[in-house]
C-alpha positions as CSV (number, residue, x, y, z in Angstrom):
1,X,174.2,94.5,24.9
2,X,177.3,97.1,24.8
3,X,177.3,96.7,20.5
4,X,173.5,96.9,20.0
5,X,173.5,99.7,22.6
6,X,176.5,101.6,20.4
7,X,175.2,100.4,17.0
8,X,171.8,102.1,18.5
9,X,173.7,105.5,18.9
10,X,175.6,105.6,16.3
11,X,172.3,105.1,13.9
12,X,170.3,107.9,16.1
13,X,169.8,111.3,14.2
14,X,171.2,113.0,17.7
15,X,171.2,116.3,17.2
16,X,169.4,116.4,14.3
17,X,165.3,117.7,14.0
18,X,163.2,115.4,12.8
19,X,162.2,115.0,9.3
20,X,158.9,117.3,8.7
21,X,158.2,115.3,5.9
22,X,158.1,111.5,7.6
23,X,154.7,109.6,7.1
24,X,154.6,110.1,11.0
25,X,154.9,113.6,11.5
26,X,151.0,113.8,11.8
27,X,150.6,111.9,15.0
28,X,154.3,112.9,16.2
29,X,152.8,115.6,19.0
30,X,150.8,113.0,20.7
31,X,153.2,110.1,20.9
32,X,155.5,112.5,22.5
33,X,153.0,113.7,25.0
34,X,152.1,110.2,25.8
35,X,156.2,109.0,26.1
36,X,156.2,111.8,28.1
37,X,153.4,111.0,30.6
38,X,154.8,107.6,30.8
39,X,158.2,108.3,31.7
40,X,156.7,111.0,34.3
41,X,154.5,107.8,35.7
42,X,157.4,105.5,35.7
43,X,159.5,108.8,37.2
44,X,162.0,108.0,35.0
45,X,164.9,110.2,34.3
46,X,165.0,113.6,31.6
47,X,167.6,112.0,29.8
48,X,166.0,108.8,29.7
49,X,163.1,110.5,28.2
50,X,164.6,112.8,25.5
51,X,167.0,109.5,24.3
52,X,163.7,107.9,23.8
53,X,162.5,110.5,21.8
54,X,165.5,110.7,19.8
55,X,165.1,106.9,19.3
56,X,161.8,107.3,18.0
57,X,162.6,109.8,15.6
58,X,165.3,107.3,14.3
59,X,163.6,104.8,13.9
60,X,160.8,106.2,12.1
61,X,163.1,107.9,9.4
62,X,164.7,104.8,8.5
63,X,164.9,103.7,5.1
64,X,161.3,102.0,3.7
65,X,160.2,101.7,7.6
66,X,156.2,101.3,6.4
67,X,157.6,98.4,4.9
68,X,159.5,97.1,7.5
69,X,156.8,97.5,10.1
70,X,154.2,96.2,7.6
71,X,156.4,92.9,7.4
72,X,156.3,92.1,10.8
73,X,154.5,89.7,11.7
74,X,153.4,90.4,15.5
75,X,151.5,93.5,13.6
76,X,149.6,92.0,11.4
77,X,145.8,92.8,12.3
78,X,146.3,95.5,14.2
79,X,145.8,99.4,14.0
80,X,148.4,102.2,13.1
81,X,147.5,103.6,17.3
82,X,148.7,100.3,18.1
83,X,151.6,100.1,16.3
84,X,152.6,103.2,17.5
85,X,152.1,102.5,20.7
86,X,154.0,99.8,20.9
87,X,156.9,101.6,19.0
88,X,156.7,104.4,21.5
89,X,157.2,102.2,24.5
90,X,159.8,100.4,23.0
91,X,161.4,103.6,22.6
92,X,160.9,104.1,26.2
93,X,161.6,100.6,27.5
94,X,165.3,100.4,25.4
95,X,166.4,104.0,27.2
96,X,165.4,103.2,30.2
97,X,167.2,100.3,30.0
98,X,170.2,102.2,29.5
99,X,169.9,105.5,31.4
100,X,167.9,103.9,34.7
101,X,170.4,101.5,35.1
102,X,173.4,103.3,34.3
103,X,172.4,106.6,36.4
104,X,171.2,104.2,39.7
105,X,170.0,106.1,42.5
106,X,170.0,109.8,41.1
């Protein structure tokens, strides 16, 4: 868990805006509001919620990512909201993961 967790950070574009240009910079605003919303539900941390955001933006500037998440299989048949959404609380899910366990109790 430690490596994927450091392999995770050391891939994230920390630090660095997001690209204006990225095939999902149209629906960017709302995914954010929702992660938002969600973490505020789940009263998860700040920092769990901005590393999520940051994790999203990563992984949506990746290299040929349309193809990537075309080529997965558990997508197939389903719409871009979907997709999103599932990407989004992924996002959400792997910070939390790391910042709600590691900050217990604060």
């Amino acid at each position: 868990m430690d490596r994927i967790l450091d392999r995770l950070a050391e891939n994230q574009a920390l630090g660095k805006l997001y690209n204006p240009r990225a095939f999902y910079v149209r629906t960017r605003e709302f995914y954010i509001d929702w992660m938002g919303n969600l973490c505020g539900e789940l009263q998860h941390h700040q920092e769990t919620f901005h590393h999520s955001v940051s994790t999203y933006d990563a992984y949506l500037q990746k290299a040929n990512i349309r193809q990537h998440i075309l080529s997965i299989e558990h997508f197939h048949g389903k719409s871009e909201n979907q997709i999103m959404t599932l990407i989004a609380a992924t996002c959400i899910f792997i910070s939390a993961k790391y910042h709600e366990m590691t900050y217990p109790g604060i």
